[in-house]
MOPAC internal coordinates of N, CA, C and O (Angstrom, degrees):
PM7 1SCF
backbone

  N    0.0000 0     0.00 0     0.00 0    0    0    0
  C    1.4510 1     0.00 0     0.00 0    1    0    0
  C    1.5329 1   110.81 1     0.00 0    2    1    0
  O    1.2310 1   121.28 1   136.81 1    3    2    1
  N    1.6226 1   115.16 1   -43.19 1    3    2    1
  C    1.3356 1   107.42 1   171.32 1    5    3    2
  C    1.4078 1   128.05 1   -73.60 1    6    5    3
  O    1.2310 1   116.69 1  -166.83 1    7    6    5
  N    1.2956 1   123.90 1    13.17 1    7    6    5
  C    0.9493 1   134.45 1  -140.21 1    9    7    6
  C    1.6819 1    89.11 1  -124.59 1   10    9    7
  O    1.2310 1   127.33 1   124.07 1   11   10    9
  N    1.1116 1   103.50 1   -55.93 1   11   10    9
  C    2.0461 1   111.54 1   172.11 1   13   11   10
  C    1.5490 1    96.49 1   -66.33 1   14   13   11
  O    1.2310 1   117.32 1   125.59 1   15   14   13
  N    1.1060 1   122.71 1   -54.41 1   15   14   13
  C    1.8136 1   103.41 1   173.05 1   17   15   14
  C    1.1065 1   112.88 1   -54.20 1   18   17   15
  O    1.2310 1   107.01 1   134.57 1   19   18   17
  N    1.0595 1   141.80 1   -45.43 1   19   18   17
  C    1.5265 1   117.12 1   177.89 1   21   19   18
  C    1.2834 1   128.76 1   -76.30 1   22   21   19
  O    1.2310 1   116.07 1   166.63 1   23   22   21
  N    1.1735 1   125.07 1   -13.37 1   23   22   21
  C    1.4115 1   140.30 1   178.41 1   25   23   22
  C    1.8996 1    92.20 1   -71.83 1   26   25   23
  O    1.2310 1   131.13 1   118.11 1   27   26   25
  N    1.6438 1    96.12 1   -61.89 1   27   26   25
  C    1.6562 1    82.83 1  -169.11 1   29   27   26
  C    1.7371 1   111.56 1   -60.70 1   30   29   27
  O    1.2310 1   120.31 1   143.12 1   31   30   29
  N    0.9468 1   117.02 1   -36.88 1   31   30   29
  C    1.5215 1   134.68 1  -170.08 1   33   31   30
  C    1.7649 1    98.90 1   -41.40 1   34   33   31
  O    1.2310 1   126.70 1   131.87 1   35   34   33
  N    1.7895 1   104.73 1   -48.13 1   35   34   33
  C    1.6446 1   104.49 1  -160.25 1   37   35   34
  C    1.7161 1    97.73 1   -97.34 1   38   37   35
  O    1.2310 1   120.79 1   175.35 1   39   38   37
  N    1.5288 1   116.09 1    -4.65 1   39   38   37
  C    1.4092 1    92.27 1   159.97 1   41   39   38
  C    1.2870 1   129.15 1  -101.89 1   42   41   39
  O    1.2310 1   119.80 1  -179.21 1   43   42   41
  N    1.7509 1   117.98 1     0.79 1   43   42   41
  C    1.2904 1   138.46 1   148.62 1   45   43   42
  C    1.8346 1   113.92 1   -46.90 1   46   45   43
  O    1.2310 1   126.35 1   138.94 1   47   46   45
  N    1.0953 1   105.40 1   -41.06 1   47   46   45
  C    1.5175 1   116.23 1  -168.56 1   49   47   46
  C    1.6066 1    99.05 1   -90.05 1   50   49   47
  O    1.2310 1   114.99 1   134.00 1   51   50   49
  N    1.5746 1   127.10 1   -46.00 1   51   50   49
  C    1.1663 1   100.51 1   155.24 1   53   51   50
  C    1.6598 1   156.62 1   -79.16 1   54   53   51
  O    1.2310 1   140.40 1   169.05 1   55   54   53
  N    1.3062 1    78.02 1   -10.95 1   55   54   53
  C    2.1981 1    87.79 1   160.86 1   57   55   54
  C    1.1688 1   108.20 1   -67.86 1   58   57   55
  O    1.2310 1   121.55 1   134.77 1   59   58   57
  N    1.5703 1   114.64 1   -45.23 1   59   58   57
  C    2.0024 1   121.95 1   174.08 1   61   59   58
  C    1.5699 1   100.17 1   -30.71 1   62   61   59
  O    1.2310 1   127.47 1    92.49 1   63   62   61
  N    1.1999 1   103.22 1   -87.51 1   63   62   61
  C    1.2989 1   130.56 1   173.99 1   65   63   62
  C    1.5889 1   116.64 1   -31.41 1   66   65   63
  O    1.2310 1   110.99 1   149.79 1   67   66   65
  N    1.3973 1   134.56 1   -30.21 1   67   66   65
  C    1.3964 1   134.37 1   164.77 1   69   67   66
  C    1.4776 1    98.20 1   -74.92 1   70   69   67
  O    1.2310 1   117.37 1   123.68 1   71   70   69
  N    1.6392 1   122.61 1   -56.32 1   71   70   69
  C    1.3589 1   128.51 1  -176.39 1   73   71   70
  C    1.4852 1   119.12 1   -50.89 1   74   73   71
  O    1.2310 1   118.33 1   156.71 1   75   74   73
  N    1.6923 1   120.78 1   -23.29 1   75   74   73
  C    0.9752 1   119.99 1  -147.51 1   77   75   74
  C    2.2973 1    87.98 1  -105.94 1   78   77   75
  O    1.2310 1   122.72 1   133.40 1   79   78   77
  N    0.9952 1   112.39 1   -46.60 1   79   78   77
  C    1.3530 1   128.13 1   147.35 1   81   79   78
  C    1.3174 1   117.49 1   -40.22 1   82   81   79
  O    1.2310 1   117.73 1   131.69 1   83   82   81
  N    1.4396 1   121.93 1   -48.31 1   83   82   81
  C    1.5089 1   101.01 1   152.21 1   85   83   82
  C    1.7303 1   136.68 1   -45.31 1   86   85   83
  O    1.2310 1   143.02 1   130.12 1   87   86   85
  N    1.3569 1    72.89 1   -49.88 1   87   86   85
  C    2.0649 1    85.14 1  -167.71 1   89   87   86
  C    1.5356 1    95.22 1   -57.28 1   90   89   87
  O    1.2310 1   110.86 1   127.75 1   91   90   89
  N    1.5388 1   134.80 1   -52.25 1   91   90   89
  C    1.0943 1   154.93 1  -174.27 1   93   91   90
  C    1.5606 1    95.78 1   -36.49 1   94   93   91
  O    1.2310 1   123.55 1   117.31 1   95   94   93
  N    1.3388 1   110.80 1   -62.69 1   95   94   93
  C    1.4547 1   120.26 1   177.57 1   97   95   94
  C    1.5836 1   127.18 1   -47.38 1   98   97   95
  O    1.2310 1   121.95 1   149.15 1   99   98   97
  N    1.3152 1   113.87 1   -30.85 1   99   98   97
  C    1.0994 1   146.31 1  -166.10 1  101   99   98
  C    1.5550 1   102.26 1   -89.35 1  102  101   99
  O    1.2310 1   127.31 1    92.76 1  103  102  101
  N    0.8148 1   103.54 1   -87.24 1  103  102  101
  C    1.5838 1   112.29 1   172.04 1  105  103  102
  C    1.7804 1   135.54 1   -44.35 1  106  105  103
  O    1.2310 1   128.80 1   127.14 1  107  106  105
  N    1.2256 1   100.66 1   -52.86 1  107  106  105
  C    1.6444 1   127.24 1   159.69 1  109  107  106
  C    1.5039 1   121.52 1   -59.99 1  110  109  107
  O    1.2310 1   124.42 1   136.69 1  111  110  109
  N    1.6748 1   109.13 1   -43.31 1  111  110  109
  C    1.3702 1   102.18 1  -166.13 1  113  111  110
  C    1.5637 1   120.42 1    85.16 1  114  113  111
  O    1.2310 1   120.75 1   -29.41 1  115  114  113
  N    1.3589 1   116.16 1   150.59 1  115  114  113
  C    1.6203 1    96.11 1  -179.51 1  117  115  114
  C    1.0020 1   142.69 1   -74.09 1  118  117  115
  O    1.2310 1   116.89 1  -162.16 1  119  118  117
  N    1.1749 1   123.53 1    17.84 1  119  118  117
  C    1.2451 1   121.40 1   165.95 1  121  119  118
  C    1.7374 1   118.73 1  -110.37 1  122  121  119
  O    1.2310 1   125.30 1  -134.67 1  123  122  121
  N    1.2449 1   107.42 1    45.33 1  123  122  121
  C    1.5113 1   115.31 1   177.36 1  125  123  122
  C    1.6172 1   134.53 1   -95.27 1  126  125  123
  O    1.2310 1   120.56 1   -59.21 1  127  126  125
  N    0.6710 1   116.54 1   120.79 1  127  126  125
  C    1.8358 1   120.96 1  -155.31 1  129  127  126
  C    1.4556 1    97.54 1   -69.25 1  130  129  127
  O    1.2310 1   121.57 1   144.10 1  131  130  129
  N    1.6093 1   114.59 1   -35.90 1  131  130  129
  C    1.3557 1    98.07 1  -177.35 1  133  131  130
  C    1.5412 1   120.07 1   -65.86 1  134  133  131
  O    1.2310 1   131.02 1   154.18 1  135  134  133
  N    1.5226 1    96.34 1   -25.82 1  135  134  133
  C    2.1361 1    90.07 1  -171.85 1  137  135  134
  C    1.6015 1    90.56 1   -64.76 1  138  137  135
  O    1.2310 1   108.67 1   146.92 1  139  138  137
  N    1.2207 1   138.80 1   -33.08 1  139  138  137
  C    1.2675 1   130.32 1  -145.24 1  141  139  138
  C    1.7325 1    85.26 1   -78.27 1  142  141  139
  O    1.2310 1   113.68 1   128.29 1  143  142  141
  N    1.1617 1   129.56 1   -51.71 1  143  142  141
  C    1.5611 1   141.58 1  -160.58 1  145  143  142
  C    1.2709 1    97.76 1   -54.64 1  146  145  143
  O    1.2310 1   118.50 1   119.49 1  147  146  145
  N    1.7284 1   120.47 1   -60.51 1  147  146  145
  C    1.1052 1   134.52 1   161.21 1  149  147  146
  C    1.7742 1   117.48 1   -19.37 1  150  149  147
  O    1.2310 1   129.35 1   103.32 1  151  150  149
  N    1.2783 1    99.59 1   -76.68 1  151  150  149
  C    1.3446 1   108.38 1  -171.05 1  153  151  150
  C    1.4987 1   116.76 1   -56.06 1  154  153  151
  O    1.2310 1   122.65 1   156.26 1  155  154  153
  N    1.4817 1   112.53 1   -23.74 1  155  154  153
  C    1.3592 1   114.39 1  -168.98 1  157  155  154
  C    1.4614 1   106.42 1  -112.17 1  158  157  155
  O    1.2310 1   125.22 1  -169.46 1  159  158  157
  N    1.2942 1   107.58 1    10.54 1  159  158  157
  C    1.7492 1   111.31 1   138.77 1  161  159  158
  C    1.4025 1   112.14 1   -84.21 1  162  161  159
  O    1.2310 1   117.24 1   141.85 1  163  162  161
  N    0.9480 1   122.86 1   -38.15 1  163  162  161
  C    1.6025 1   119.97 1  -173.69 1  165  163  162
  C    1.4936 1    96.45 1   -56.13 1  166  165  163
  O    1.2310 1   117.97 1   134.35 1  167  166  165
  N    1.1923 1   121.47 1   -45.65 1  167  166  165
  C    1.6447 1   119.58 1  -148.49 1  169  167  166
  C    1.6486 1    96.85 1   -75.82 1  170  169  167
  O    1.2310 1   123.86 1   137.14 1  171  170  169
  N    1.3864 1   110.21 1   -42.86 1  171  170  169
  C    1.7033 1   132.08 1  -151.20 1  173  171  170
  C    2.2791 1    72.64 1   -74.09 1  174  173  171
  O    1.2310 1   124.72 1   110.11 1  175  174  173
  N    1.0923 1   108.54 1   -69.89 1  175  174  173
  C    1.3270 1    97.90 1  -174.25 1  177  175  174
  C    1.6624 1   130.75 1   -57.67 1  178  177  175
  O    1.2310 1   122.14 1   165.87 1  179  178  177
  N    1.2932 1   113.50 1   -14.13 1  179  178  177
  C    1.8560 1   121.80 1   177.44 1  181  179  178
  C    1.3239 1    89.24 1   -87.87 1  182  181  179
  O    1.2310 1   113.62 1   136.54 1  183  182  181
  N    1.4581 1   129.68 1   -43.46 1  183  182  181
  C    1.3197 1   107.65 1   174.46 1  185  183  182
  C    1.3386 1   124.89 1   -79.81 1  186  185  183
  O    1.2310 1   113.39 1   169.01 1  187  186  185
  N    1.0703 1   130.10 1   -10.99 1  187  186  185
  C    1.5908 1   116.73 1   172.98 1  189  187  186
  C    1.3159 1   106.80 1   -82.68 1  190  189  187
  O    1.2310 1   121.35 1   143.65 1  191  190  189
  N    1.3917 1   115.02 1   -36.35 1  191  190  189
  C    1.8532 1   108.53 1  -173.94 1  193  191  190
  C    1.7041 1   102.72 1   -79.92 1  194  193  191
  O    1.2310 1   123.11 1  -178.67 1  195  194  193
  N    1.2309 1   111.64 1     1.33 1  195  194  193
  C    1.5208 1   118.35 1   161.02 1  197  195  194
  C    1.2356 1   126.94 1   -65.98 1  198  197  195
  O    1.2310 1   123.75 1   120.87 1  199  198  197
  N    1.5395 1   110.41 1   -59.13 1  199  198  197
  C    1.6342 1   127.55 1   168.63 1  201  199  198
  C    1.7333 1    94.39 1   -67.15 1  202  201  199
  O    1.2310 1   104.71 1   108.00 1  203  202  201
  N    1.0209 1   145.87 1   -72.00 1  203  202  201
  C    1.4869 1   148.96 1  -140.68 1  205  203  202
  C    1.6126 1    82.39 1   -79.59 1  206  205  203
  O    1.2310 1   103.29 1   151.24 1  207  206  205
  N    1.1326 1   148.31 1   -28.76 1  207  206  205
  C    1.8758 1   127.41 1   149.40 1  209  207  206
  C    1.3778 1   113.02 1   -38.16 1  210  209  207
  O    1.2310 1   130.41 1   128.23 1  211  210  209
  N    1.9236 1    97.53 1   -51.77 1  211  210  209
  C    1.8896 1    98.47 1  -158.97 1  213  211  210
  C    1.3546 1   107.23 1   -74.86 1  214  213  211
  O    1.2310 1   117.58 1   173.39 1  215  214  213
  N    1.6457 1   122.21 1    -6.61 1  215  214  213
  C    1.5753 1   124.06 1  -172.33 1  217  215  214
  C    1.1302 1   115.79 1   -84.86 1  218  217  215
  O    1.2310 1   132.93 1   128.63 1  219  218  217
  N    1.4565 1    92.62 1   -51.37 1  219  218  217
  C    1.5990 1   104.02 1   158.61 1  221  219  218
  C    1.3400 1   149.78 1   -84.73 1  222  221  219
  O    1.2310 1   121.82 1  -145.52 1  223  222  221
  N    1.3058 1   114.12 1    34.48 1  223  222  221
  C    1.4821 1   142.44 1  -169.63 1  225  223  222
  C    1.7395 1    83.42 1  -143.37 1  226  225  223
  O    1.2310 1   104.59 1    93.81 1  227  226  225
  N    1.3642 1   146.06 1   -86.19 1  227  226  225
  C    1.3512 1   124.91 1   176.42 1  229  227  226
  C    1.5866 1   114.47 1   -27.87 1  230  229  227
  O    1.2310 1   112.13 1   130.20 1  231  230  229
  N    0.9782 1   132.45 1   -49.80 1  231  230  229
  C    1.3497 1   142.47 1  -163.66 1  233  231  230
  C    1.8958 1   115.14 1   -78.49 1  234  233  231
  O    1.2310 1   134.78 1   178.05 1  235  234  233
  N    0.6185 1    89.02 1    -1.95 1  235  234  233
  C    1.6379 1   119.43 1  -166.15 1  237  235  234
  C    1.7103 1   125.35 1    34.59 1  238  237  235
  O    1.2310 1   133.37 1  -135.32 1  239  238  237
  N    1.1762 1    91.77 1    44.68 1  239  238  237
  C    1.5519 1   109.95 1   172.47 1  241  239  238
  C    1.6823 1   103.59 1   -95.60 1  242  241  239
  O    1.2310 1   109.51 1   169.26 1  243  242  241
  N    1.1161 1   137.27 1   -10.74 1  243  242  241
  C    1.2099 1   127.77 1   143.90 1  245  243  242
  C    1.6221 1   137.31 1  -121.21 1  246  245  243
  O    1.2310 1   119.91 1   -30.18 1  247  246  245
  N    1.1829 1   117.78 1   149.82 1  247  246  245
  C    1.8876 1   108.46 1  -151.08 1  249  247  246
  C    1.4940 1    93.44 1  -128.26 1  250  249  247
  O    1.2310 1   121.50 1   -25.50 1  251  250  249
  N    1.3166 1   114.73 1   154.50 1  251  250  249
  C    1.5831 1   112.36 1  -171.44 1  253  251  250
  C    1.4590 1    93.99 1   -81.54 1  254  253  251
  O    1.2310 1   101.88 1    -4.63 1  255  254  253
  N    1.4560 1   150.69 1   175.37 1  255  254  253
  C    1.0240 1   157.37 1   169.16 1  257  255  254
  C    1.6399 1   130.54 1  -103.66 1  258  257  255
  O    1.2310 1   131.07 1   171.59 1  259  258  257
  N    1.2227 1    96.24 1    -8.41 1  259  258  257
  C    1.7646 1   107.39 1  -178.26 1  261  259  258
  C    1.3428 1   118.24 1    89.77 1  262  261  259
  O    1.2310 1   108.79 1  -136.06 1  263  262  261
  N    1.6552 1   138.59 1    43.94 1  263  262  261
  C    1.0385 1   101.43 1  -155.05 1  265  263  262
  C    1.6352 1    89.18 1   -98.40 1  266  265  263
  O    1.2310 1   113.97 1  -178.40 1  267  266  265
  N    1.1505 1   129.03 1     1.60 1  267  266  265
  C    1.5738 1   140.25 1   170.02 1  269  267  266
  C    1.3796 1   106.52 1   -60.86 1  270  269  267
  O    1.2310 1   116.95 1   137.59 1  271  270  269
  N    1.5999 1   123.41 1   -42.41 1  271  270  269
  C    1.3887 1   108.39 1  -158.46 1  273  271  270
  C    1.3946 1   123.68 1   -68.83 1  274  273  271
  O    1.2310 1   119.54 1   160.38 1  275  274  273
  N    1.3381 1   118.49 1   -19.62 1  275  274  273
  C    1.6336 1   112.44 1   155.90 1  277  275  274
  C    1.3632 1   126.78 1   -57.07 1  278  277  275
  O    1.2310 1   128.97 1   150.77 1  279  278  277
  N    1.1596 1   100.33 1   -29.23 1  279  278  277
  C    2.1569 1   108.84 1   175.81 1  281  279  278
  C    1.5163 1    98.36 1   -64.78 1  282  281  279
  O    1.2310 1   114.02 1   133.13 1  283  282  281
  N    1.3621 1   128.92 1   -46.87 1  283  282  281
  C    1.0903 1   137.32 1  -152.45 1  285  283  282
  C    1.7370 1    91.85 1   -83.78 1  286  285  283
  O    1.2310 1   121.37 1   144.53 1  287  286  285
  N    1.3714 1   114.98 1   -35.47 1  287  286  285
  C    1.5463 1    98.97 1  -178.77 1  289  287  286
  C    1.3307 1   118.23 1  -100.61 1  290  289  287
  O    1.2310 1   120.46 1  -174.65 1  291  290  289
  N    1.0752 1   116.73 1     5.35 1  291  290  289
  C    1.5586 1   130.17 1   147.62 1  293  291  290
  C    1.4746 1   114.52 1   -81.28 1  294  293  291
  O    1.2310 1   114.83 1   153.69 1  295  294  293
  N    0.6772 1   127.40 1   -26.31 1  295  294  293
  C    1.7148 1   126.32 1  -175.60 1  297  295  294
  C    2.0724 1    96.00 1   -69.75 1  298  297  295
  O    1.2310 1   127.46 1   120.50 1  299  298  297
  N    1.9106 1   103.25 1   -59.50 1  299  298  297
  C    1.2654 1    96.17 1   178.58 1  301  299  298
  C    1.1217 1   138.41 1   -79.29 1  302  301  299
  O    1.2310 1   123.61 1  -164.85 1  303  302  301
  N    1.6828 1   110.68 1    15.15 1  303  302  301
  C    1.1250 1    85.11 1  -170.41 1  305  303  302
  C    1.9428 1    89.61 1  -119.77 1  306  305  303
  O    1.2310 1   119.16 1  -174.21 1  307  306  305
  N    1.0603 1   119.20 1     5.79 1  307  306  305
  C    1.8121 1   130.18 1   164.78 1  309  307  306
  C    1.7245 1    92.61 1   -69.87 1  310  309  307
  O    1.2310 1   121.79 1   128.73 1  311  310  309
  N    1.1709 1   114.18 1   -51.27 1  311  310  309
  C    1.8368 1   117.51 1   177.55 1  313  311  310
  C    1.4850 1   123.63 1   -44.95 1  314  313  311
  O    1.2310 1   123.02 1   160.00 1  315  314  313
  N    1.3679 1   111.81 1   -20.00 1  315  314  313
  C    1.7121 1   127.85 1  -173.66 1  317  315  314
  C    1.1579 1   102.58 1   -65.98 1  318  317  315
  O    1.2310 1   120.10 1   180.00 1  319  318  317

């Protein structure tokens, strides 16, 4: 359970963070250091909750859920 809160938590913080880089954009004009700061939190954060998926999926604190296995039982059973 804590484990889906934090997942949602850091992709809440990175849409913020795209949204918030917008406004930056908006306001500043392009040449503004903050959208850039902005943006390269977004990145620094999609990539860590990237690796901290793959750690925790090696580690087996996270499990895929199946959402394939209906494709897979539709596939065999059109094959009959």
């Amino acid at each position: 359970m804590i484990t889906k809160t934090f997942i949602i938590i850091a992709f809440i913080l990175i849409i913020a963070s795209l949204g918030l880089a917008l406004k930056y954009l908006f306001i500043d004009g392009e040449r503004s250091s903050r959208t850039v700061k902005a943006l390269t939190y977004r990145i620094g954060m999609s990539i860590a909750l990237f690796f901290l998926l793959l750690l925790g999926y090696q580690a087996g604190i996270l499990h895929p859920h199946g959402l394939n296995a209906g494709v897979n039982k539709a596939q065999s059973s059109t094959q009959r």
